[in-house]
N, C-alpha and C positions, 0 to 999 in steps of 0.2 A: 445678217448673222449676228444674231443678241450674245455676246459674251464671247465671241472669237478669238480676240484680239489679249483679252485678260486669263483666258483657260485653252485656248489652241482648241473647243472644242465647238460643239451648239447647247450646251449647257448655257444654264440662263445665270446673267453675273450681276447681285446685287449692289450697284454703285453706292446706294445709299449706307447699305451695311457694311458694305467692300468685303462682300466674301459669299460665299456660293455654297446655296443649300444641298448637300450631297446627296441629302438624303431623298429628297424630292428628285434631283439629277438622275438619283438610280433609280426609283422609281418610272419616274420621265421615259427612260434608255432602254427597261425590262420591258416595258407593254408591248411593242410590239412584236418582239419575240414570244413574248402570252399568245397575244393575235395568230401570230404564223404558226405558233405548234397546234393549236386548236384549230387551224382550218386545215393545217395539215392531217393531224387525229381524225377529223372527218371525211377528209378524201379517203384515206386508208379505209374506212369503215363502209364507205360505199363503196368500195374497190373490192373488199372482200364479198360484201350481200351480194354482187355484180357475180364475180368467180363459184359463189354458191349458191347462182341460180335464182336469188331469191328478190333482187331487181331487176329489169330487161338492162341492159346497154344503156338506151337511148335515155330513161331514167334516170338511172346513177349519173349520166351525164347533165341531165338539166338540173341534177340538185348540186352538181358543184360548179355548174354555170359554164360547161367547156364546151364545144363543138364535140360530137361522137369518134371523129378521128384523133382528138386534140384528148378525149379520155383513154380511149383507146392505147392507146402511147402511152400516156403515162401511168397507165396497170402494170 
Protein backbone atom coordinates (compact mmCIF):
# COMPACT_ATOMS: atom_id res chain seq x y z
CA UNK A 1 0.00 0.00 0.00
CA UNK A 2 2.09 3.23 -1.65
CA UNK A 3 1.22 6.26 0.57
CA UNK A 4 -1.09 4.61 3.40
CA UNK A 5 0.69 5.42 6.16
CA UNK A 6 1.17 9.52 5.09
CA UNK A 7 -2.76 9.97 3.54
CA UNK A 8 -4.79 6.90 5.47
CA UNK A 9 -5.60 6.22 1.76
CA UNK A 10 -3.97 4.31 -1.61
CA UNK A 11 -3.20 7.45 -3.10
CA UNK A 12 0.24 7.57 -4.19
CA UNK A 13 2.64 9.75 -1.74
CA UNK A 14 5.53 11.61 -3.25
CA UNK A 15 8.52 11.30 -0.59
CA UNK A 16 10.64 13.15 -2.86
CA UNK A 17 8.33 16.15 -3.09
CA UNK A 18 6.57 15.26 0.28
CA UNK A 19 3.17 15.98 -0.96
CA UNK A 20 0.52 14.21 -3.02
CA UNK A 21 -0.61 15.13 -6.45
CA UNK A 22 -4.47 15.42 -6.08
CA UNK A 23 -5.10 16.13 -8.94
CA UNK A 24 -3.83 12.86 -10.53
CA UNK A 25 -5.26 11.10 -6.96
CA UNK A 26 -8.79 12.19 -8.50
CA UNK A 27 -8.22 11.46 -11.59
CA UNK A 28 -6.63 7.90 -10.25
CA UNK A 29 -10.07 7.39 -7.95
CA UNK A 30 -12.89 8.60 -10.97
CA UNK A 31 -11.81 5.84 -13.54
CA UNK A 32 -13.22 3.39 -12.31
CA UNK A 33 -16.51 4.61 -11.56
CA UNK A 34 -16.20 5.96 -15.71
CA UNK A 35 -15.63 2.01 -16.21
CA UNK A 36 -18.73 0.88 -14.16
CA UNK A 37 -21.21 3.43 -15.30
CA UNK A 38 -20.28 2.53 -19.01
CA UNK A 39 -20.75 -1.18 -18.52
CA UNK A 40 -23.48 -0.43 -16.72
CA UNK A 41 -25.06 1.97 -19.61
CA UNK A 42 -24.53 -1.10 -21.67
CA UNK A 43 -26.24 -3.70 -19.83
CA UNK A 44 -29.22 -1.45 -19.55
CA UNK A 45 -29.23 -0.97 -23.42
CA UNK A 46 -29.22 -4.65 -24.08
CA UNK A 47 -31.68 -5.18 -21.53
CA UNK A 48 -33.92 -2.98 -23.18
CA UNK A 49 -33.13 -4.38 -27.29
CA UNK A 50 -33.89 -7.81 -25.16
CA UNK A 51 -37.51 -6.44 -23.56
CA UNK A 52 -38.23 -5.12 -27.32
CA UNK A 53 -37.87 -8.11 -29.05
CA UNK A 54 -35.09 -7.01 -30.85
CA UNK A 55 -32.22 -9.44 -29.42
CA UNK A 56 -33.02 -13.23 -28.43
CA UNK A 57 -32.25 -13.69 -24.66
CA UNK A 58 -29.39 -15.82 -25.23
CA UNK A 59 -27.81 -12.90 -27.16
CA UNK A 60 -28.13 -9.90 -24.93
CA UNK A 61 -26.54 -12.53 -22.69
CA UNK A 62 -23.27 -13.29 -24.33
CA UNK A 63 -22.71 -9.67 -25.10
CA UNK A 64 -22.53 -8.73 -21.44
CA UNK A 65 -20.83 -12.09 -20.73
CA UNK A 66 -23.44 -13.66 -18.15
CA UNK A 67 -24.97 -16.98 -18.00
CA UNK A 68 -28.82 -16.69 -19.47
CA UNK A 69 -30.11 -17.23 -15.97
CA UNK A 70 -27.46 -14.94 -14.38
CA UNK A 71 -29.26 -12.22 -17.40
CA UNK A 72 -32.20 -13.11 -16.74
CA UNK A 73 -32.23 -11.89 -13.07
CA UNK A 74 -30.86 -9.13 -13.65
CA UNK A 75 -33.53 -7.53 -16.22
Amino acid sequence: MIGYIETRTDIKYDKKEDMVNMCKAWDDHKKPGIQEGIQQGRCLEIYSLVQDGILEPEVGASRVSMSLDDFADAM
